[in-house]
Residue frames relative to the residue before (quaternion, step in Angstrom):
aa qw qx qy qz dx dy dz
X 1.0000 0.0000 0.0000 0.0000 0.00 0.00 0.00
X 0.3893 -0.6870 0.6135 0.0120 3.73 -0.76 1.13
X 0.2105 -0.7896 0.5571 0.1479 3.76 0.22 1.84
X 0.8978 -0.1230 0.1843 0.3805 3.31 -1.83 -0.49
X 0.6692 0.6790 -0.1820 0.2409 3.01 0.97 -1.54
X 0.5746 0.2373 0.0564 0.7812 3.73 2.02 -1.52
X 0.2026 0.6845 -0.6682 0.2095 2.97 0.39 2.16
X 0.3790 0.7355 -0.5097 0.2359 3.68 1.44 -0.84
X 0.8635 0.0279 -0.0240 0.5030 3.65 -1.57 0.97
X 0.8304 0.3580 -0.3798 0.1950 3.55 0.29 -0.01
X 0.2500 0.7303 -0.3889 0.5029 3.03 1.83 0.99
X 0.7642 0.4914 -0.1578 0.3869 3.35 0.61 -1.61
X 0.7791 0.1794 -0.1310 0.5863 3.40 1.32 -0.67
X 0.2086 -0.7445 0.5888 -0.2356 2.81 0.80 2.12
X 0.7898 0.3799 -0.1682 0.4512 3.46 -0.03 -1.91
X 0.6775 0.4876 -0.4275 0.3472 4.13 0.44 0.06
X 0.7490 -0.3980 0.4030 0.3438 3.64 -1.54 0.24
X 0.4935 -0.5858 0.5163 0.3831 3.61 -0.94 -0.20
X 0.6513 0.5131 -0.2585 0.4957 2.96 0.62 -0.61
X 0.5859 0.3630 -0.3274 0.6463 4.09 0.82 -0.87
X 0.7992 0.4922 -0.2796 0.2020 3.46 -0.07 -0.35
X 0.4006 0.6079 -0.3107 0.6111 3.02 2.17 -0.73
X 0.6234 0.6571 -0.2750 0.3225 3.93 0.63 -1.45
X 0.7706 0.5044 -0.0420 0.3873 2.77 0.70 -2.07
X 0.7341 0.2624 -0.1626 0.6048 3.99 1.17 -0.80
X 0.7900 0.4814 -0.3639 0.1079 3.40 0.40 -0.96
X 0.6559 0.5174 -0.1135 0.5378 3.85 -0.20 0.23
X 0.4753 -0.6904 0.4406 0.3215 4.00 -0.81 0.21
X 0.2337 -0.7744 0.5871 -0.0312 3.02 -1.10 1.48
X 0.3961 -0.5485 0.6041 0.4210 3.80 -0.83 1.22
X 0.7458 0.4879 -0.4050 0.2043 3.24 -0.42 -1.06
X 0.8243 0.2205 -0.1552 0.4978 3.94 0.69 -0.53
X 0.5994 0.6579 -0.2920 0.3503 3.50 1.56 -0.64
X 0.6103 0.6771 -0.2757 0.3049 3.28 1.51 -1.89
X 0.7938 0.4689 -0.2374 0.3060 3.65 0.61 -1.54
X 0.6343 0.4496 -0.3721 0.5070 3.69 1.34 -0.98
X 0.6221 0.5252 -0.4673 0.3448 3.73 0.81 -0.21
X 0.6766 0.4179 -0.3705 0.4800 3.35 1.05 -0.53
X 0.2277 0.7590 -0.3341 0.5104 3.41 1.74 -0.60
X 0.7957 0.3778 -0.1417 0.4517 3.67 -0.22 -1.64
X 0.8301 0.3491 -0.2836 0.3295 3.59 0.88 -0.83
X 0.4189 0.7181 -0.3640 0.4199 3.10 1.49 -0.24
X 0.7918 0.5395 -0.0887 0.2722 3.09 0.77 -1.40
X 0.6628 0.4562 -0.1657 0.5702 2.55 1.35 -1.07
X 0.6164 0.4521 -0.4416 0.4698 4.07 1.17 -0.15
X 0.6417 0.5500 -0.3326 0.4184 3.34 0.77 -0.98
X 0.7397 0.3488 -0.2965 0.4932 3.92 0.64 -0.51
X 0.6850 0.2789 -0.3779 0.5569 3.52 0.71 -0.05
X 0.4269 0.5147 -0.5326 0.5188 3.61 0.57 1.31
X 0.6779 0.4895 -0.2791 0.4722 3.17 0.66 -1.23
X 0.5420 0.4960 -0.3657 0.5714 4.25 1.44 -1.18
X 0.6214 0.6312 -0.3567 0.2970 4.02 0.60 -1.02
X 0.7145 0.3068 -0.1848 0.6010 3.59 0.89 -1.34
X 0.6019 0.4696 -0.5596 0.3225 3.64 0.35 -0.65
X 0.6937 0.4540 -0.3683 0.4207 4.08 1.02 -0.70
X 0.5095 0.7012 -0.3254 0.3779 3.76 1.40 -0.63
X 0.8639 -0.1032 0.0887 0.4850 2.71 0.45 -1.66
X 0.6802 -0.5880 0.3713 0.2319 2.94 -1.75 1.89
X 0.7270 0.4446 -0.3811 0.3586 4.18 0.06 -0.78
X 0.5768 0.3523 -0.3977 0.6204 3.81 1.28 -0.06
X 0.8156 -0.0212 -0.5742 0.0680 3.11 -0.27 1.04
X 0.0206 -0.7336 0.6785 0.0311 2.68 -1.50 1.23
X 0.7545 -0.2615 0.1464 0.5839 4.15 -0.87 -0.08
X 0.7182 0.5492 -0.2397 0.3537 3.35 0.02 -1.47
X 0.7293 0.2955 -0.2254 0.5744 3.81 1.30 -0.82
X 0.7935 0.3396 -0.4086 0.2969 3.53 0.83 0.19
X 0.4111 0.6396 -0.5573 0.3336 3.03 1.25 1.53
X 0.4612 0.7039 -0.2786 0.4629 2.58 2.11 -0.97
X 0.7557 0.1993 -0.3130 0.5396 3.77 -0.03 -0.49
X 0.5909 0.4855 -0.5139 0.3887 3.64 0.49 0.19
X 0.5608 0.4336 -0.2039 0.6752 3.68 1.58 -0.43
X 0.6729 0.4152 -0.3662 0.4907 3.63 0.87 0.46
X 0.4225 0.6706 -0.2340 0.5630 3.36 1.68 -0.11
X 0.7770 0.3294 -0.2183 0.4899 2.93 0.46 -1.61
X 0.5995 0.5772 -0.3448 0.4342 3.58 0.93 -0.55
X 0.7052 0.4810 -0.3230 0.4087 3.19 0.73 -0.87
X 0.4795 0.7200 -0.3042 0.3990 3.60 1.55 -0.54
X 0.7127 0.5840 -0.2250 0.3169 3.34 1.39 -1.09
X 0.6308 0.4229 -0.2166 0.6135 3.15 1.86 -1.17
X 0.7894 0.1083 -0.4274 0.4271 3.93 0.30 0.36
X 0.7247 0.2617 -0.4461 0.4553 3.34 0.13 0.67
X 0.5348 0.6711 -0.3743 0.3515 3.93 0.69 -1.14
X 0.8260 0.3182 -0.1683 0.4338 3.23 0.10 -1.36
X 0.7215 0.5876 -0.2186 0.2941 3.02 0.80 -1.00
X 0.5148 0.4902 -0.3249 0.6237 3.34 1.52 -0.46
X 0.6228 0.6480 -0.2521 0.3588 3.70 0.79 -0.51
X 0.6118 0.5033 -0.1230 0.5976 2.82 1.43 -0.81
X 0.6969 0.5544 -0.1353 0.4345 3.23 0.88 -1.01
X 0.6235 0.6152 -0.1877 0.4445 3.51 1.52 -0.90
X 0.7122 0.4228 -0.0746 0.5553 3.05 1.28 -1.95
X 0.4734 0.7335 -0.2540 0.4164 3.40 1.48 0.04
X 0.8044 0.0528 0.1624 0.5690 3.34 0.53 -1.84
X 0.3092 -0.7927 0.5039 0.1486 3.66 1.70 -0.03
X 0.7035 0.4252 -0.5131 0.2470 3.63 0.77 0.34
X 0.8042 -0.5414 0.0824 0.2309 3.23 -1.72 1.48
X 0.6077 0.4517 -0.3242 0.5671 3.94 1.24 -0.79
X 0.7580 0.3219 -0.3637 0.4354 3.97 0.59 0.50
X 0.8124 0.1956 -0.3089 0.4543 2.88 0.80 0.29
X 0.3153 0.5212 -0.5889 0.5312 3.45 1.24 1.51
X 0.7584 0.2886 -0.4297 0.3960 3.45 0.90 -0.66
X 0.3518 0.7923 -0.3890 0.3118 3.67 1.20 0.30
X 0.5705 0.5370 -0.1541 0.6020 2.69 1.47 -1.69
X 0.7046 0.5080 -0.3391 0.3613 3.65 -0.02 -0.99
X 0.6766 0.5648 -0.2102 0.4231 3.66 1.09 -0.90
X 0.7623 0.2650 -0.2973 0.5102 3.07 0.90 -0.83
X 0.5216 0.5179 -0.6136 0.2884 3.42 0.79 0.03
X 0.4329 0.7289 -0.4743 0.2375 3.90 1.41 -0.77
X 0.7357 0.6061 -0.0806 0.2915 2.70 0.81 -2.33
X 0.6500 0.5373 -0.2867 0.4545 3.55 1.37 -0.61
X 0.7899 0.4001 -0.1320 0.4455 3.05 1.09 -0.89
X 0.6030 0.5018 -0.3800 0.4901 3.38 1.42 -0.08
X 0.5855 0.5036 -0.3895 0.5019 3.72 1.27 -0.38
X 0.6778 0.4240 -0.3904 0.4565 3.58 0.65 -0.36
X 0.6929 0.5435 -0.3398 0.3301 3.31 0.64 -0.57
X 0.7359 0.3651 -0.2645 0.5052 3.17 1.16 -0.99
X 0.3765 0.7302 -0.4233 0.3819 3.70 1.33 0.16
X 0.6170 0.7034 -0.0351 0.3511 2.76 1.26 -1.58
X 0.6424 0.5886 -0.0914 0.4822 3.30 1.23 -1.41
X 0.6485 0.5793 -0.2873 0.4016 2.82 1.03 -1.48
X 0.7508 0.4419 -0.2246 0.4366 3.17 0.69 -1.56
X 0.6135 0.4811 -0.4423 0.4434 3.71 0.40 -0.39
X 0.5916 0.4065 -0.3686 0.5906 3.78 0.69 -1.15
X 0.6619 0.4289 -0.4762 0.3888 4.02 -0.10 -0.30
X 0.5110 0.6583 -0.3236 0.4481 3.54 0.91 -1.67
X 0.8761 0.3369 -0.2091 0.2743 3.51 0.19 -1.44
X 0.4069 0.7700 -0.2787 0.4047 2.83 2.09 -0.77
X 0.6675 0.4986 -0.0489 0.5508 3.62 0.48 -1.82
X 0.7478 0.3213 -0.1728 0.5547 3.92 -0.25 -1.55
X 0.8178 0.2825 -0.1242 0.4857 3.87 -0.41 -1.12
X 0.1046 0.8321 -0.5410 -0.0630 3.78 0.88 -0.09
X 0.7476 0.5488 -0.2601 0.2687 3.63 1.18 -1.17
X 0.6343 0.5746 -0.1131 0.5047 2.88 1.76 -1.40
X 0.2939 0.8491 -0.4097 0.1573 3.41 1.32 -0.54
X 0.8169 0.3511 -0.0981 0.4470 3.35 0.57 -1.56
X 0.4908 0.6558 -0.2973 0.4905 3.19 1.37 -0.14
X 0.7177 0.3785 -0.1085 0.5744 3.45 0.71 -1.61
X 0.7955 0.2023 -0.2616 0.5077 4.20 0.21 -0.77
X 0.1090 0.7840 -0.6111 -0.0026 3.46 -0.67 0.94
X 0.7976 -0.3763 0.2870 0.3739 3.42 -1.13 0.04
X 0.6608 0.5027 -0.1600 0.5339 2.74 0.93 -1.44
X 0.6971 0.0540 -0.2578 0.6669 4.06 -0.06 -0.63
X 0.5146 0.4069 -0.6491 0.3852 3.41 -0.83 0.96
X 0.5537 0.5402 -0.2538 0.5807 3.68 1.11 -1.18
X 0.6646 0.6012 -0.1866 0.4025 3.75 0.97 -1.08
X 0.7202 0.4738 -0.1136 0.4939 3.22 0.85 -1.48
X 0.6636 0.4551 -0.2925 0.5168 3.81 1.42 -0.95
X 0.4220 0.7083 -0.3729 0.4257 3.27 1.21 -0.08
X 0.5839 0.7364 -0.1318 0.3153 2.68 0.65 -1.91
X 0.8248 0.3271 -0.0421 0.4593 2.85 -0.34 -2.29
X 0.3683 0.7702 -0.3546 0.3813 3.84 1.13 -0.44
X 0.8546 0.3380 0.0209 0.3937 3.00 0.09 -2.03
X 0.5988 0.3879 -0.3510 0.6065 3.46 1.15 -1.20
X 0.4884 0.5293 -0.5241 0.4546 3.86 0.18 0.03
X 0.7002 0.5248 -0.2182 0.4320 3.56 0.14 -1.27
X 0.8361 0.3281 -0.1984 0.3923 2.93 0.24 -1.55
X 0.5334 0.5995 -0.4050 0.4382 3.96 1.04 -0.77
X 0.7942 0.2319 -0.2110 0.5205 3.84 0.87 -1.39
X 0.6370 0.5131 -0.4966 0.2903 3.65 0.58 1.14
X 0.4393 0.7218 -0.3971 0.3582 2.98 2.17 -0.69
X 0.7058 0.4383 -0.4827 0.2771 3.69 0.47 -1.01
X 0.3159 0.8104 -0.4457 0.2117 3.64 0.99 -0.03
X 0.6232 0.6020 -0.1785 0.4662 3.08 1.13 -1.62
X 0.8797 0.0124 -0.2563 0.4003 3.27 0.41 -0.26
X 0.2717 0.5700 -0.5578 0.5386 3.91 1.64 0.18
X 0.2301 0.4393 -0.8454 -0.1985 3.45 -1.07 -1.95
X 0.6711 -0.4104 0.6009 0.1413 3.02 -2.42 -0.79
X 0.3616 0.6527 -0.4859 0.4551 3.28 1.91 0.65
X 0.2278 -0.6521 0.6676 0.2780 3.38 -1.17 0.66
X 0.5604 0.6607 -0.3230 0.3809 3.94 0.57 -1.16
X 0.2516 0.8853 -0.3344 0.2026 3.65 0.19 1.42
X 0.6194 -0.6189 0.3507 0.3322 3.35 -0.08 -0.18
X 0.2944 -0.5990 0.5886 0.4561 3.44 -0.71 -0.46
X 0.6114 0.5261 -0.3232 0.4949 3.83 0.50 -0.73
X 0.7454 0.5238 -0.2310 0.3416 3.44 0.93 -0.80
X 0.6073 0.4699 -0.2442 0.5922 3.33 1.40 -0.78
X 0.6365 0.4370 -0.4213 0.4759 3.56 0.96 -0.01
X 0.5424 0.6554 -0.3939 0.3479 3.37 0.91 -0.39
X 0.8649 0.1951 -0.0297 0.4616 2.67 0.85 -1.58
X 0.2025 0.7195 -0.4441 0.4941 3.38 1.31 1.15
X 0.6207 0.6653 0.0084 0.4148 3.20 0.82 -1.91
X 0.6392 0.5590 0.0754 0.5227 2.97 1.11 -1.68
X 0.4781 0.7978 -0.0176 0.3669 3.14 0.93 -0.77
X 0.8065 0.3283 0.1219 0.4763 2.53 -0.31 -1.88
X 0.6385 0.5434 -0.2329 0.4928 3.25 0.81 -1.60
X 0.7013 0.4980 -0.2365 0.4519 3.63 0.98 -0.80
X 0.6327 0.5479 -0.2962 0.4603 3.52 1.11 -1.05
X 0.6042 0.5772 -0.2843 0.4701 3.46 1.24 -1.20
X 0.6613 0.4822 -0.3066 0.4859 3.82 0.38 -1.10
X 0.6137 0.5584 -0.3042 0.4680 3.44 0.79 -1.38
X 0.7021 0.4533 -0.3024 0.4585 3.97 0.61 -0.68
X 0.7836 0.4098 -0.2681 0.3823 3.26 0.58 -1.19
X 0.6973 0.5082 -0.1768 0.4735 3.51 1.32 -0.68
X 0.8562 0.1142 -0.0306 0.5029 3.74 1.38 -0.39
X 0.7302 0.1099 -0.3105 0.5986 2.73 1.82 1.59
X 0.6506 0.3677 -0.4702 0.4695 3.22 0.90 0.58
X 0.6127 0.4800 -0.3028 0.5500 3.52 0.70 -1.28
X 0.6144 0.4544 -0.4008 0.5053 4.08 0.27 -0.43
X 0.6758 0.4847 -0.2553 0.4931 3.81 0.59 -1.06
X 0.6682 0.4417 -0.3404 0.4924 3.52 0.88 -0.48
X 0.4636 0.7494 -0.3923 0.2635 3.49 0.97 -0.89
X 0.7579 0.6316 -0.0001 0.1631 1.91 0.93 -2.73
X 0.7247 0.5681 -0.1228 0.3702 2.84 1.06 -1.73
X 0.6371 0.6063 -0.2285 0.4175 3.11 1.40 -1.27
X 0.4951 0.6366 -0.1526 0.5713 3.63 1.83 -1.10
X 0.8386 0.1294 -0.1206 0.5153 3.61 0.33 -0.28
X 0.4453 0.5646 -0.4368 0.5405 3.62 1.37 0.36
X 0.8435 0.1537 -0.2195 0.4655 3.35 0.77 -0.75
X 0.2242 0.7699 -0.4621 0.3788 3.36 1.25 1.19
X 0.7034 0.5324 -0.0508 0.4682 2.53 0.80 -2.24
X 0.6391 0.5442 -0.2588 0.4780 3.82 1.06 -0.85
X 0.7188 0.5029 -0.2330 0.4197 3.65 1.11 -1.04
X 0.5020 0.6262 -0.2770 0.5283 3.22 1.62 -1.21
X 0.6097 0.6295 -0.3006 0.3763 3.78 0.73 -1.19
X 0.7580 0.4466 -0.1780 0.4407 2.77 0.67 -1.98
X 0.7148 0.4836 -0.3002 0.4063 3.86 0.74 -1.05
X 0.5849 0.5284 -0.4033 0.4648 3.77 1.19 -0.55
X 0.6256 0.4634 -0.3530 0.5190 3.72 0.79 -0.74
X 0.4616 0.6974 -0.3630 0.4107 3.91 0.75 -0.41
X 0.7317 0.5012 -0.1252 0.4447 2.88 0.43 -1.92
X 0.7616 0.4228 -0.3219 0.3708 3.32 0.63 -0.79
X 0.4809 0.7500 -0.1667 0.4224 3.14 1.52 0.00
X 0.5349 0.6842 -0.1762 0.4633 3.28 1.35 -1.68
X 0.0733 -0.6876 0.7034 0.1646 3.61 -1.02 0.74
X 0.1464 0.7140 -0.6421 0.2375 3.50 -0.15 1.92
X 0.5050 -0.5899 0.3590 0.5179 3.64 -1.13 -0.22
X 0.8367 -0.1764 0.2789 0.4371 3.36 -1.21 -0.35
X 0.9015 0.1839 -0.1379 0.3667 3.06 0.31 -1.58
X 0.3245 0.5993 -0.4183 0.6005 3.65 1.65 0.57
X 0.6807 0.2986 -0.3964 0.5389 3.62 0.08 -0.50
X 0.7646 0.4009 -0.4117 0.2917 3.70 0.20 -0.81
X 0.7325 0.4371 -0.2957 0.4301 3.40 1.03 -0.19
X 0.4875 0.5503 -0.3458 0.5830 3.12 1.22 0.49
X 0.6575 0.5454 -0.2393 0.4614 3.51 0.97 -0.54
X 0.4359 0.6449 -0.2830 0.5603 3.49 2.07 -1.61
X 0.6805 0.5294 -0.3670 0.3494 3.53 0.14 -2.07
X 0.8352 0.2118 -0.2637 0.4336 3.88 0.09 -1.31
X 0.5583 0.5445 -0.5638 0.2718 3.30 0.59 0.33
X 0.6326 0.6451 -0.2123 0.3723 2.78 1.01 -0.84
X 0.4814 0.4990 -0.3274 0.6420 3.61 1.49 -0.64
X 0.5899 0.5500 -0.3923 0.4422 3.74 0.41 -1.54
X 0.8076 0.2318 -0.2635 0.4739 3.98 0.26 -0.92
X 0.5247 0.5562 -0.4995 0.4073 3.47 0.78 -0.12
X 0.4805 0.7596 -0.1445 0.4138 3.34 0.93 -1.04
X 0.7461 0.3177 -0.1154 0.5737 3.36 0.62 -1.48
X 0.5936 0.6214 -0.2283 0.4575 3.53 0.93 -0.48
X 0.6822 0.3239 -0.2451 0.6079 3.61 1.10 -0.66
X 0.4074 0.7257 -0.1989 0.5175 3.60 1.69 -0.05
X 0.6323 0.3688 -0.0623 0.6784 3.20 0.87 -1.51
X 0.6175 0.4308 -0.4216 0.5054 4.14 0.00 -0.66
X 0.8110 0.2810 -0.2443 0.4512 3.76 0.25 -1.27
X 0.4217 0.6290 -0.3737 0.5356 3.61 0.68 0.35
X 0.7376 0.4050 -0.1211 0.5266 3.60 0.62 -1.28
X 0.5333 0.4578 -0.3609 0.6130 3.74 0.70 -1.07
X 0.6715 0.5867 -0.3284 0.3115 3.90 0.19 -0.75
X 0.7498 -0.0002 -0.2513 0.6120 3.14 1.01 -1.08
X 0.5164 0.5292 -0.6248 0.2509 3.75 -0.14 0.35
X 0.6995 0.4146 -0.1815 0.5531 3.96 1.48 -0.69
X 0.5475 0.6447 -0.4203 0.3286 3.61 0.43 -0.01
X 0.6625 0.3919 -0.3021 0.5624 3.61 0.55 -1.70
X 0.6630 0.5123 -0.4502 0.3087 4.03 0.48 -1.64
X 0.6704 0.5500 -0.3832 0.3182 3.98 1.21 -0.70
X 0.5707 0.6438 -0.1471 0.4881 2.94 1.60 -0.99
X 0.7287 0.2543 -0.3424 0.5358 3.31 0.59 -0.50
X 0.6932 0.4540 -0.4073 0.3840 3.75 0.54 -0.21
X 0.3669 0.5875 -0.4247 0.5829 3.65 1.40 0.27
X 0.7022 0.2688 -0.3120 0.5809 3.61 0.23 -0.92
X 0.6249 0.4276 -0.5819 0.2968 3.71 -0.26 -0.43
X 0.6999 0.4916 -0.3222 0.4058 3.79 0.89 -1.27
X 0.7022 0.4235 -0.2779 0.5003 3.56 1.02 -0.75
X 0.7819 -0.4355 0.2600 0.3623 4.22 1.03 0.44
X 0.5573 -0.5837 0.5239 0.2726 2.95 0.58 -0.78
X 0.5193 0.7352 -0.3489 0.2611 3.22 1.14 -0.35
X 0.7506 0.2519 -0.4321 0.4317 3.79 0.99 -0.03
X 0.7993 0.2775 -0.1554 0.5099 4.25 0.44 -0.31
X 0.0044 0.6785 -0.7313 -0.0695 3.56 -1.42 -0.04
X 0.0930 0.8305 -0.5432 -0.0807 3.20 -0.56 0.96
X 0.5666 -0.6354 0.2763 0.4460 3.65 -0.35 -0.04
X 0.6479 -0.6190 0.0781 0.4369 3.88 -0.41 0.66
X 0.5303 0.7374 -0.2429 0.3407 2.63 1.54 -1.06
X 0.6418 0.5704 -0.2312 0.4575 3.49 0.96 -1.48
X 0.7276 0.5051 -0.2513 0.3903 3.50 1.00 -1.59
X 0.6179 0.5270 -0.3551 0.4630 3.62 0.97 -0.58
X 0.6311 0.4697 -0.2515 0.5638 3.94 1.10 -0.94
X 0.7834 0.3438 -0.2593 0.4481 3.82 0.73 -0.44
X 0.8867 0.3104 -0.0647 0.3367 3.41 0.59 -1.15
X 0.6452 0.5345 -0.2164 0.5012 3.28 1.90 -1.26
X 0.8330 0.4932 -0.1391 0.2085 3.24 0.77 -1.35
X 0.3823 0.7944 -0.2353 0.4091 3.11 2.11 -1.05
X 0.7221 0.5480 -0.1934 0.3753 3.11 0.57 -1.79
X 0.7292 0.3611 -0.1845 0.5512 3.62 0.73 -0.75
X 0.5980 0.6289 -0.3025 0.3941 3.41 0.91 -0.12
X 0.5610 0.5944 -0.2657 0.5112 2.97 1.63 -0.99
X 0.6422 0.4058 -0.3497 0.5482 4.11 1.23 -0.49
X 0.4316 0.5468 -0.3903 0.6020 3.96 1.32 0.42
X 0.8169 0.2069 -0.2954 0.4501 3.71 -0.12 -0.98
X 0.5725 0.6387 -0.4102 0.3100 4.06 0.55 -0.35
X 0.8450 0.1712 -0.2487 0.4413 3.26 0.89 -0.17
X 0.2877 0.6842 -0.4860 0.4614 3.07 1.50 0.71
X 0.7215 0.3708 -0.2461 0.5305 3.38 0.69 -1.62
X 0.7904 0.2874 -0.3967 0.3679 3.78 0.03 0.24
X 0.4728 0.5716 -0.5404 0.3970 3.49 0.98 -0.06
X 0.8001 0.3344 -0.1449 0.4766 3.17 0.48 -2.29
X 0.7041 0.4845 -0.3135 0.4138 4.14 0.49 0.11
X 0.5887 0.4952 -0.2717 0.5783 3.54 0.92 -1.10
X 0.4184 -0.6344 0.6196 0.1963 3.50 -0.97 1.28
X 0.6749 0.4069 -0.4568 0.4126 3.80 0.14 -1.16
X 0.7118 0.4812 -0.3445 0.3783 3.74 0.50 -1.02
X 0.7240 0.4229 -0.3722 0.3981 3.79 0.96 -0.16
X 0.5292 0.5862 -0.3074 0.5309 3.10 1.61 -0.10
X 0.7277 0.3259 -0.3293 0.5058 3.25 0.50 -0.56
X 0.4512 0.4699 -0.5286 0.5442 4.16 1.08 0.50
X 0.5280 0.6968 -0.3715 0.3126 3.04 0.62 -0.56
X 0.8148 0.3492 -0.1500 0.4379 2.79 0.78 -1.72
X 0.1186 0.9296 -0.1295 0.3240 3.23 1.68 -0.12
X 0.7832 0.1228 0.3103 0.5247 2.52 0.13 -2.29
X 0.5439 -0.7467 0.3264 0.2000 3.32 1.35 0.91
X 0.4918 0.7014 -0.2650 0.4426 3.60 1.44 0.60
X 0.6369 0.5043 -0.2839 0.5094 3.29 1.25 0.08
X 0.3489 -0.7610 0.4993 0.2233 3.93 0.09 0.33
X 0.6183 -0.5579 0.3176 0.4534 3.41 -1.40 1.19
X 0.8898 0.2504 -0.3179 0.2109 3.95 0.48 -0.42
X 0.2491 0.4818 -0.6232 0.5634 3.41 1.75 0.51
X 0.6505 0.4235 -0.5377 0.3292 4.12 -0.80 -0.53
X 0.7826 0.3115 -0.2623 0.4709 3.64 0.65 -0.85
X 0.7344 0.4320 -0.3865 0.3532 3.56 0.87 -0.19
X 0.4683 0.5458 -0.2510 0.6480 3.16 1.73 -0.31
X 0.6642 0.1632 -0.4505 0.5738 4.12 -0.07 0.38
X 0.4182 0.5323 -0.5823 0.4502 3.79 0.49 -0.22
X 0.8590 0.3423 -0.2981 0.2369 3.18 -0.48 -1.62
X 0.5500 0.6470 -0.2937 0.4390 3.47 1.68 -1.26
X 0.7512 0.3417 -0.3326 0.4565 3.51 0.77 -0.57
X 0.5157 0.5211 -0.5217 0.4362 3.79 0.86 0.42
X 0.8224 0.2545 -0.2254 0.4563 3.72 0.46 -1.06
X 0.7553 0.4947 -0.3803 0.2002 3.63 0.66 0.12
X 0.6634 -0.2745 0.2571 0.6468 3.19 1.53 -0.48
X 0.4814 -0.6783 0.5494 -0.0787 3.23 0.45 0.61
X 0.5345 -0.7170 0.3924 0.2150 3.31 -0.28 1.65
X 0.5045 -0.7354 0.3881 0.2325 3.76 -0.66 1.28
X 0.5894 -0.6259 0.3845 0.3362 3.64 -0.36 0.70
């Protein structure tokens, strides 16, 4: 028997034979296997780019990008180990791979929020606290905080261990237990590492967006010259689109992680509110989730100004004094080298 842990697909084809059902999952299928593999490679180039320039080039780093490549890490985790165990589960269905399957993505959920999270607070202060900034984000607790999020990752998706393990040989009384269990976990797990974060969040970039307001109307105000006001104006835009960008990341994590909670709520609670066919569930619920370590560094490579600049520099297109007047400026509006 295959506990809680190696529930993937074998809910949905409740209503088939053993024998159609062995067919139908076991082993690698073009049809569902082909895309997360390419899925896996994408990911896994695109985030070790994103590790590539943060060591290249010197004006990314600053706080704000070394969560980012610490949240490129974690992404990059998903395409060589995430998926692959995924693949591997829905593959051979046997029960110690796909508890640790289970164990990964719970990682993966919670390390993207968390470091989502960061972002926005280190942005929040950035924008709202502008003075205190350098005071409040240092190296050190930034180095602290990535810690942090690290471990409570780890530790949250190892705790269910304690009472799952990798025993098949169970009880009936037991699998209710730890059904029961479960659930009770899955539920905390939401409210604590994706709602209460989402609220945080929102609140963090609500009064961004308000502060940014308030300082653009300022400016217009200021008896500076021209070109002092216009670069001052550049500066909050430039926060203004950074902004929208960490916007756009927590948006995405939403829908690529939402339905996949949802549907694993219903798997522990029965089945009792949907059936969908398998086909649908892999395109809606399985895949999203891993996709979401696909669009994050898209949206900062090809959106984040410091990150196209620094391709730039890259690619040997940027001249010796756009490079220096351009990491100047990057290091005024982005975060400003950590104390």
């Amino acid at each position: 028997m295959v506990n809680s842990t190696s529930h993937i697909l074998n809910d949905t084809l409740s209503d088939m034979d053993d024998k159609e059902e062995d067919e139908y999952i076991l082993g690698f299928s073009l049809e569902f296997d082909t895309f997360p593999i390419i899925l896996a490679v994408l990911i896994t180039a695109l985030n070790s780019f994103v590790l590539f320039l943060a060591v290249r080039v010197r004006s990314l780093r600053t706080v704000a990008n070394s969560i980012l490549v610490s949240l490129a890490f974690s992404d990059l985790l998903s395409g060589v180990l995430g998926i692959p165990f995924y693949l591997a589960c829905s593959a051979i269905q046997e029960t110690a791979v796909c508890g640790i399957t289970q164990v990964l993505t719970k990682f993966f959920s919670i390390s993207i929020v968390l470091h989502l999270l960061l972002v926005s607070i280190d942005r929040h202060v950035d924008v709202v606290h502008a003075i205190r900034y350098h005071s409040l984000v240092t190296e050190r607790r930034t180095i602290g905080l990535l810690l942090s999020v690290w471990a409570v990752a780890i530790f949250v998706a190892l705790i269910q261990l304690s009472w799952v393990g990798f025993d098949v040989d169970v009880n009936e009384d037991s699998e209710e237990t730890t059904a029961r269990i479960n659930i009770i976990y899955d539920i905390v797990c939401i409210v604590l590492f994706f709602a209460i974060p989402l609220i945080a969040m929102s609140f963090c970039y609500v009064t961004i967006f308000i502060a940014l307001k308030q300082q653009l109307r300022a400016i217009q105000q200021y008896n500076v010259g021209p070109s002092i006001r216009k670069e001052k104006q550049r500066s909050r835009a430039r926060e203004r689109r950074a902004a929208l960008i960490f916007v756009g990341m927590i948006t995405i994590y939403i829908i690529c992680w939402l339905p996949y909670f949802m549907l694993n709520l219903q798997h522990q609670l029965g089945n009792g509110f949907f059936t969908l066919p398998i086909s649908v569930e892999y395109i809606l619920f399985y895949y999203p989730k891993f996709m979401n370590s696909l669009f994050n560094p898209l949206l900062y490579i090809f959106c984040k100004h410091d990150f196209l600049q620094a391709i730039r520099i890259i690619r040997g297109k940027a001249s010796a004094g756009d490079r220096e007047r351009d990491s100047l400026s990057l290091q005024n509006t982005y975060g400003k080298n950590s104390q």
